[in-house]
Every structure is written in structure tokens, then in C-alpha cells.
C-alpha positions as CSV (number, residue, x, y, z in Angstrom):
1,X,-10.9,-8.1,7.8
2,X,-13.4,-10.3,8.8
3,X,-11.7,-12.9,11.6
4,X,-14.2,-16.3,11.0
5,X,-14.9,-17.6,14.6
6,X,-16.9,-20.1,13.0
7,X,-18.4,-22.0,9.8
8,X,-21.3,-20.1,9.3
9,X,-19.4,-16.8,8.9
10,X,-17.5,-17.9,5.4
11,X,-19.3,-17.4,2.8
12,X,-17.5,-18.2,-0.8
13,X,-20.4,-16.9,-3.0
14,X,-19.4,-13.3,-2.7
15,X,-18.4,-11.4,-6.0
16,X,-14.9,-10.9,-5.0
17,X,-12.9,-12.2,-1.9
18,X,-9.8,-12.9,-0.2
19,X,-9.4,-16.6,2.3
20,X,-6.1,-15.7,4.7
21,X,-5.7,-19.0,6.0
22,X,-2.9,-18.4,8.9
23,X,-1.8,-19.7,12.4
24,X,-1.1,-17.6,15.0
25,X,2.3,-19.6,15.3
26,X,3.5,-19.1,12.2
27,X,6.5,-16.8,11.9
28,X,5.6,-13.3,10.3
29,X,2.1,-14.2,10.5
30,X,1.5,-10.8,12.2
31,X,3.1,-8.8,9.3
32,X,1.5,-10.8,6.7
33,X,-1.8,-9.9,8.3
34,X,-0.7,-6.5,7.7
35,X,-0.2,-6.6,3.7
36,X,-3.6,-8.6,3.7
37,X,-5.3,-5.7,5.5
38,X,-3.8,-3.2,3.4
39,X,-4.9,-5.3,0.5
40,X,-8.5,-4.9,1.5
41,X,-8.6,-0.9,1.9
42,X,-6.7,-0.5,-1.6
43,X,-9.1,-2.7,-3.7
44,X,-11.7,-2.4,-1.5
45,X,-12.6,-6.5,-1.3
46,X,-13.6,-8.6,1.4
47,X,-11.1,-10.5,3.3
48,X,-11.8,-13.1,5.6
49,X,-8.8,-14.5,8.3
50,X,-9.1,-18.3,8.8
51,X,-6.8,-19.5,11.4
52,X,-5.9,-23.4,10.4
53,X,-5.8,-25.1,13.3
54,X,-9.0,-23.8,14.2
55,X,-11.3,-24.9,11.0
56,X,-9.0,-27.8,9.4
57,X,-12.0,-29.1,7.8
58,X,-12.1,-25.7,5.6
59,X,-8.5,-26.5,4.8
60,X,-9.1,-29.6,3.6
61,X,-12.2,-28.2,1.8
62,X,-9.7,-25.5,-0.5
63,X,-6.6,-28.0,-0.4
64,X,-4.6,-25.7,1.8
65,X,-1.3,-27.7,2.4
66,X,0.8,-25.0,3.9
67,X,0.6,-21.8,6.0
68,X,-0.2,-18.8,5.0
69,X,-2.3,-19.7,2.2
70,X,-4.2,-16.6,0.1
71,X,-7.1,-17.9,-1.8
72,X,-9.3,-15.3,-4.2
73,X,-12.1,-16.6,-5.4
74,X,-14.8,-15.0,-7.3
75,X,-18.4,-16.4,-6.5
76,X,-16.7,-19.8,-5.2
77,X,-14.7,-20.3,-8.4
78,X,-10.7,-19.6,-7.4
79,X,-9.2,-17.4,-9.6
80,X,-5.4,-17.7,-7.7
81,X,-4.0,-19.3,-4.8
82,X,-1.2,-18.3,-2.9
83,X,1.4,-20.1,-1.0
84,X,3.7,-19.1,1.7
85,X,4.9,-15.6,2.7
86,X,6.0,-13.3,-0.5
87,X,7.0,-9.7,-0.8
88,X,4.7,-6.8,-0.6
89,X,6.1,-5.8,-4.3
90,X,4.9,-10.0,-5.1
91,X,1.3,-9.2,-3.5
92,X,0.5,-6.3,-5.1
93,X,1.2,-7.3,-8.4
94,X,-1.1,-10.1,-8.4
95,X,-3.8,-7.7,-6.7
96,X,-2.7,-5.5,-9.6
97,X,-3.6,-8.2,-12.4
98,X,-6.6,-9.6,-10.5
99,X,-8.1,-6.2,-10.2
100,X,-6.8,-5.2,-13.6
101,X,-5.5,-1.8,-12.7
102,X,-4.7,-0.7,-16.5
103,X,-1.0,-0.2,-15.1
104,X,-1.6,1.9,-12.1
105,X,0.6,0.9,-9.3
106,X,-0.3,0.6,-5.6
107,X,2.0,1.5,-3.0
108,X,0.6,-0.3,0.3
109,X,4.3,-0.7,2.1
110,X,4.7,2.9,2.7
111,X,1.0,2.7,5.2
């Protein structure tokens, strides 16, 4: 996972990606970090870790109104957004669908 220290580094015309907008105060932050990173070996995409207090104008950019925000996006276009903490079962179903995994089921919490 790519940890943007500044605006140059995001680049949204990528095939595939993951946005992890966070803040290093947020409660489970650390463990949702985690699933994300786990995300990125099992369907091998790029993930990118954008803390919010840090680049508020990206924020405001991809209407991120809360924290943690997971936006995939597919050559810029956003093909789902996700808001607030959910389960690693909740995660890797919508990897699942995204990826289109022909029922084949990831296990990522067992890592």
C-alpha cells in the first residue's frame, strides 16, 4: 500500500484502484489498514492510503464526508464507495463482486 505524502503521488487513471481515506485518530484505523492491505495481496490491486487531515482538498475532490472512506475507481470512474468501518466478511464480498470471482471465496481474516 502506497501511503500518498503528497498530491502528485495519486494518480486515479489507473485500471483498477483502491482510495483508503483514514486518520490516524480514528478508532480501529490500525486494523482497518489491515483488511485493506490484505485486500491488495488477494486481488492483487493498487491501494493508495490517504490520511484526511492531511489532503482535505482530495476529500472534498471524491465527497468523502466521513472516516474511513474506501473508494474503487476504475480509470477515474468510481465503481463503489465505502463508508465507515464494516466486517471483514462485508469487505470481501464487495471485493468478491468487484473482481467477479465466479463464486470463489477469499479468506483474508485467517492472515
Amino acid at each position: 500500500m502506497l501511503f500518498i505524502t503528497q498530491q502528485e503521488d495519486i494518480n486515479i487513471d489507473l485500471q483498477l484502484q483502491v482510495l483508503y481515506f483514514y486518520a490516524n485518530w480514528a478508532p480501529l484505523h490500525k486494523k482497518f489498514l489491515s483488511m485493506i492491505e490484505k485486500i491488495e495481496n488477494t486481488y492483487k490491486t493498487s491501494c493508495f492510503a490517504i490520511d484526511s487531515d492531511d489532503f482535505s482538498n482530495q476529500c472534498k475532490r471524491f465527497s468523502i464526508t466521513s472516516i474511513p472512506t474506501i473508494l474503487v475507481l476504475s480509470h477515474g470512474n468510481k465503481l463503489k464507495k465505502i463508508n465507515g468501518f464494516i466486517s471483514t466478511y462485508e469487505l470481501i464480498s464487495i471485493f468478491d463482486d468487484i473482481y467477479k470471482c465466479n463464486g470463489e471465496k477469499h479468506d483474508i481474516s485467517s492472515d
